[in-house]
C-alpha positions in Angstrom: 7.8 -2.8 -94.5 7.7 -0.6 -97.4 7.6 2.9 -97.1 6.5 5.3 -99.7 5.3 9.1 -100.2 2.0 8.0 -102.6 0.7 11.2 -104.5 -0.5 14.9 -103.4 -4.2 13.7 -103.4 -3.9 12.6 -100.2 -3.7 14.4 -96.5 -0.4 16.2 -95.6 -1.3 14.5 -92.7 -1.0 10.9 -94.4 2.0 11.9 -96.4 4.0 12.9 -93.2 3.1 9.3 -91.6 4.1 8.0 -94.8 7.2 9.9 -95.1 8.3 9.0 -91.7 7.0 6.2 -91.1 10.5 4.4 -90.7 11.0 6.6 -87.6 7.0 6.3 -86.7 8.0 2.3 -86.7 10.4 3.2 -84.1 8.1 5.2 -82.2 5.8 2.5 -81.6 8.2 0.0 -80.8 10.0 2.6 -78.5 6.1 3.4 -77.1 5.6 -0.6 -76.8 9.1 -1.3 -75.0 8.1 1.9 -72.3 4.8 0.9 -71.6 5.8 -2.4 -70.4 5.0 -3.3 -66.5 4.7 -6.4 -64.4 1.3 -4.5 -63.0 -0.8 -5.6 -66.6 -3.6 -2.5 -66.2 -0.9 -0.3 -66.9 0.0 -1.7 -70.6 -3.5 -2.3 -70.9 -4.4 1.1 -70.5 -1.8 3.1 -72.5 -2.0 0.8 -75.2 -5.4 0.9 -75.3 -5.7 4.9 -75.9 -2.2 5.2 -77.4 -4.0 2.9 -80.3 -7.3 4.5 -79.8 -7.3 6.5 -83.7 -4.9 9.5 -82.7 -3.6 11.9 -85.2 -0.1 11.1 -83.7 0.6 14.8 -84.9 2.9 15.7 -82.4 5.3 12.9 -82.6 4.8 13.5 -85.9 6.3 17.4 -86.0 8.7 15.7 -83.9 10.1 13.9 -86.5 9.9 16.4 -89.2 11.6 19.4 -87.6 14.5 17.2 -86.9 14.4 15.9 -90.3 13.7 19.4 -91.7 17.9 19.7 -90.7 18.9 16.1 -92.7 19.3 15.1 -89.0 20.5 11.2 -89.1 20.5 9.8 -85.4 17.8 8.5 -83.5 17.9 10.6 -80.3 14.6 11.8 -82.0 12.5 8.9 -81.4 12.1 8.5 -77.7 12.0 12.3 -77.4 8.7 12.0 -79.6 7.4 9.0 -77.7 8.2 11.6 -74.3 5.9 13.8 -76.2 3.6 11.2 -77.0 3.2 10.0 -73.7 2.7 13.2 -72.1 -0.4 13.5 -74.0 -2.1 10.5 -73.9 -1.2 11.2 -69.9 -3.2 14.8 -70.6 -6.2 13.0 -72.2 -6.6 10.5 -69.3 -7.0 13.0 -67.0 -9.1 15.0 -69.5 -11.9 12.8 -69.7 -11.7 12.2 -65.9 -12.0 15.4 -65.4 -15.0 16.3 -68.4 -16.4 13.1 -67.6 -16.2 11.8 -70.8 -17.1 8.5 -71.5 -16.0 8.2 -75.1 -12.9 9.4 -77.2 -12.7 9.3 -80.9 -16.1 7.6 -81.1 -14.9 4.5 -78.8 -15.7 4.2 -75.0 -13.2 6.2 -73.2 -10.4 4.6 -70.6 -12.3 5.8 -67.6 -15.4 4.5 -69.1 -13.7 1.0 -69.4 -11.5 0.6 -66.4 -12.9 3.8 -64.1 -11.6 6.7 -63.0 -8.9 5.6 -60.3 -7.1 3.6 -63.1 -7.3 6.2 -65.4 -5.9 9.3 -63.3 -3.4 6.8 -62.0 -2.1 5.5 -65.6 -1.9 8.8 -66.6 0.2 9.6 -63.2 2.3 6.4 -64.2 2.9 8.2 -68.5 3.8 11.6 -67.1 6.2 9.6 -64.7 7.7 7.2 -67.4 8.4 10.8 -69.4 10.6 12.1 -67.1 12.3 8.9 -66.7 13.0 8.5 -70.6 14.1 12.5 -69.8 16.5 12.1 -67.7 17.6 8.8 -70.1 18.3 11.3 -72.3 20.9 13.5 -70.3 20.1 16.8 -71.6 19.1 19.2 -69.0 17.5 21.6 -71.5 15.5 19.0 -72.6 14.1 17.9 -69.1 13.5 21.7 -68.5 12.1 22.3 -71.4 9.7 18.9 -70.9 9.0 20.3 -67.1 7.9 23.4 -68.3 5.8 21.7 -70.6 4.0 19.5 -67.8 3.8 22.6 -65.7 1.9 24.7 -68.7 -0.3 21.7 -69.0 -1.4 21.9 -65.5 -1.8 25.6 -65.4 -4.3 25.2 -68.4 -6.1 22.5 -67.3 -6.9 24.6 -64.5 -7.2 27.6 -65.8 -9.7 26.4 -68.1 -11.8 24.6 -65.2 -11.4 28.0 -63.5 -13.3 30.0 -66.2 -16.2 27.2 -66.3 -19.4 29.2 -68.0 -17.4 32.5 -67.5 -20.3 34.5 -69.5 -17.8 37.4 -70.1 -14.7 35.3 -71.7 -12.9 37.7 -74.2 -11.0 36.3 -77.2 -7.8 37.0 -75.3 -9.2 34.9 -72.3 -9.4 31.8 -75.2 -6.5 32.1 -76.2 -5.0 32.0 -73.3 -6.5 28.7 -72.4 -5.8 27.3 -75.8 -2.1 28.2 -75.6 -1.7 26.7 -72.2 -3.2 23.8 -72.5 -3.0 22.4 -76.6 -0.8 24.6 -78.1 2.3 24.4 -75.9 2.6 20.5 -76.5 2.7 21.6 -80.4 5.0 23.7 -79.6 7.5 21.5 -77.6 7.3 18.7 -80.0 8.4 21.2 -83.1 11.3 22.3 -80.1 12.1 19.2 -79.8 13.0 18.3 -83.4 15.1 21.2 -84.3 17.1 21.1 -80.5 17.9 17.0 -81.4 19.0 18.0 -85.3 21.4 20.7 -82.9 19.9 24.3 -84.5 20.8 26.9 -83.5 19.0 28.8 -80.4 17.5 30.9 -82.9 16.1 28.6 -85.5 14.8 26.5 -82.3 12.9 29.4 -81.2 11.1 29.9 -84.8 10.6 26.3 -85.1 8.8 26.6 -81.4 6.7 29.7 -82.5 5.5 27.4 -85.8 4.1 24.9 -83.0 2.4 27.1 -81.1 0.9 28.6 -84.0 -0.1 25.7 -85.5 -1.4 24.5 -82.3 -3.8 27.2 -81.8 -4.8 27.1 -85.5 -6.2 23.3 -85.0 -7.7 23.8 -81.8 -9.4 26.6 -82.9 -10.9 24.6 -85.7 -11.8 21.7 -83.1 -13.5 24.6 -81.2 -15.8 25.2 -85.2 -16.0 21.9 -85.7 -18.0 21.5 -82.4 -20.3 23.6 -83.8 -20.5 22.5 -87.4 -20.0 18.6 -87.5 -21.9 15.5 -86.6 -20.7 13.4 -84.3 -20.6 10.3 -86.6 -18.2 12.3 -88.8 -16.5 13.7 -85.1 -16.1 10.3 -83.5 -16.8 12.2 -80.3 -19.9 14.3 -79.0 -20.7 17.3 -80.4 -22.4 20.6 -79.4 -20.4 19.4 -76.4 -18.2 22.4 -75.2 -20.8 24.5 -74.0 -22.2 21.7 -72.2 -19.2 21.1 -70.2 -19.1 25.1 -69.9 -16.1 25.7 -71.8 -16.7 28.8 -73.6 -14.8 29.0 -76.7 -14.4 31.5 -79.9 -17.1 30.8 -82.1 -19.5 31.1 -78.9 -17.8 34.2 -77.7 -18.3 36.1 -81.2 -21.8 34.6 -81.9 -23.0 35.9 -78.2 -21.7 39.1 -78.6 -23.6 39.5 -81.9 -26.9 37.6 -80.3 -28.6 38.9 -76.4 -30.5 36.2 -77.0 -28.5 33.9 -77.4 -26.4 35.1 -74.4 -29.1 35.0 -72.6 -30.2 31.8 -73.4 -26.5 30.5 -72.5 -26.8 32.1 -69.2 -30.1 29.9 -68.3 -27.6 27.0 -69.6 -25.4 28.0 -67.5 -27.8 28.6 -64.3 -29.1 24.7 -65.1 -25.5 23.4 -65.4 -26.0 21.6 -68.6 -28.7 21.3 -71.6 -32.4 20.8 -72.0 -34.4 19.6 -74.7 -33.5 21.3 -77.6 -31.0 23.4 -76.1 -27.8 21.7 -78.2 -29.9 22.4 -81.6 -31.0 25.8 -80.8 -27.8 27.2 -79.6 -25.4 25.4 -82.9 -28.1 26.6 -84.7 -27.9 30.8 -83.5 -23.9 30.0 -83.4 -23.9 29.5 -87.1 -26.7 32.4 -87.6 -23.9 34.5 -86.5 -20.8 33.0 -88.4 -19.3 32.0 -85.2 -18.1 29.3 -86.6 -16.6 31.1 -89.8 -14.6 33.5 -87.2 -13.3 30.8 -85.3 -12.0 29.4 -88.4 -10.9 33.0 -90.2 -8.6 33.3 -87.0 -7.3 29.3 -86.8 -6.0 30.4 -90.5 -4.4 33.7 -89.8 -2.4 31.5 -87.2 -1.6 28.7 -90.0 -0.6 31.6 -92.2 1.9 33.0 -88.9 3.3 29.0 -88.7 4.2 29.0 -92.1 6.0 32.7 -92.1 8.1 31.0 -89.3 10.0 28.2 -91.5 13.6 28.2 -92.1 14.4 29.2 -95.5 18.0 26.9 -95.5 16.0 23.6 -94.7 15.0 20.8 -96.6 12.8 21.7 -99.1 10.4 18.9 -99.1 9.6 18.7 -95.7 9.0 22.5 -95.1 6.8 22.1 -97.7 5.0 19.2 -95.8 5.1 21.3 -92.4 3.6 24.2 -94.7 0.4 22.0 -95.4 0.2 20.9 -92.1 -0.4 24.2 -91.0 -2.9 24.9 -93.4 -4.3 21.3 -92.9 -4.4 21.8 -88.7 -6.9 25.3 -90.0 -8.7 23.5 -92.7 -9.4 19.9 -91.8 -12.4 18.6 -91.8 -12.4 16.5 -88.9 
């Protein structure tokens, strides 16, 4: 296969698959060889949501902060699928758990197999991870990879614990957003710059510029919630509040709006919408520019990624992370 960068018209996004997509061949062969099992739900399952329209943006940072170095092995490649894999394992139990039935506008795994398959496929990835972990033989990495899981967890939770929490501070968001998107962005860009064997220094940046960029693009999922139809989604939409996760550009339009807030109380009180409810409330959202904050705020953390690149680094891939950030706060999907 031929692989080419094609012009600047095009998505960061799409030039960094095209730019790696040597290694991204890999990946999915690497993906294909791990997913392999003599119990055939299992590879029906992960393959069907590994190839179910993902960004593959974390493998994807994976590959580039490694490369950022000129780094020439391949230890790379399964560490990316271990990222990978933990979370496609995070979004089986995600829709479980939201009770989802569709993701990126196709019927979700639960909806197709059931819950019990899914949780327990997604059991089986996080397992597979460690295995291709300890594979690797670096202790820092499994530790850093545990760690990972662990945050995961915490989030998940955390975020079921503040369910319709009326009084969520910005603070409060964050914190949920950090623990359970961000710190996957941030591992995978940890990942990278450990294999290419940076310094402990230059790892840490690289592992702030994840984060960062992390919250920036779940901050703008959080808008996009608010501003997009669900055609141009692929998912739902006006579907946060529904499942009572109270994010930013709810927070800010409520505490600009009593009516509002108190109309996202009665929500709250039914445990999901009425007629009208999803129109009215997107509507007094974007009244109040709660989508435009959300946004302002996912760019002042694309701004923070980009501070954090390494000025003795390839030049044309810190240029491509550089966009990334801006694309993860100005995408429009």
């Amino acid at each position: 296969m031929l692989c080419v960068v094609i012009n600047s018209s095009i998505s960061p996004l799409q030039r960094a698959v095209d730019l790696c997509c040597s290694d991204m061949e890999l990946v999915d062969a690497c993906i294909h060889d791990n997913l392999q099992s003599d119990i055939m739900m299992i590879p029906a399952i992960g393959h069907y949501i590994v190839n179910s329209g993902g960004k593959r943006l974390r493998p994807l940072l994976c590959l580039l902060t490694a490369r950022l170095f000129n780094y020439q092995g391949k230890r790379h490649i399964p560490l990316s699928v271990v990222v990978e894999f933990i979370h496609t394992a995070s979004l089986l139990h995600d829709d479980v758990v939201d009770s989802s039935d569709q993701r990126r506008g196709n019927p979700s795994a639960n909806g197709v197999w059931g819950n019990q398959a899914s949780v327990l496929v997604g059991d089986y990835l996080f397992s597979r991870s460690f295995q291709m972990m300890v594979a690797d033989g670096d202790m820092a990495m499994l530790k850093l990879m545990s760690d990972v899981t662990n945050a995961l967890a915490e989030g998940e939770v955390l975020q079921l614990s503040r369910t319709f929490h009326l009084e969520m501070t910005e603070a409060e968001c964050l914190e949920v957003i950090e623990r359970k998107t961000a710190v996957l962005f941030k591992a995978a860009s940890e990942v990278g710059a450990h294999a290419a064997g940076q310094s402990a220094d230059v790892v840490a940046a690289l592992a702030e510029y994840g984060m960062c960029l992390g919250v920036a693009f779940q901050l703008m999922d959080d808008a996009l919630d608010y501003l997009v139809e669900a055609e141009q989604a692929g998912k739902p939409v006006g579907h946060d509040l529904e499942e009572g996760k109270i994010t930013l550009p709810l927070i800010h339009a409520m505490q600009r709006d009593p009516e509002l807030a108190r109309r996202v109380e009665e929500i709250s009180e039914r445990d999901g919408y009425q007629d009208g409810d999803r129109e009215w409330v997107r509507a007094r959202v974007a009244a109040q520019d709660g989508t435009g904050f959300a946004m302002s705020r996912a760019r002042d953390y694309a701004e923070r990624a980009k501070a954090l690149l390494p000025d003795h680094a390839d030049p044309e891939i810190k240029a491509l992370l550089a966009e990334l950030a801006d694309f993860s706060a100005h995408r429009p999907y």
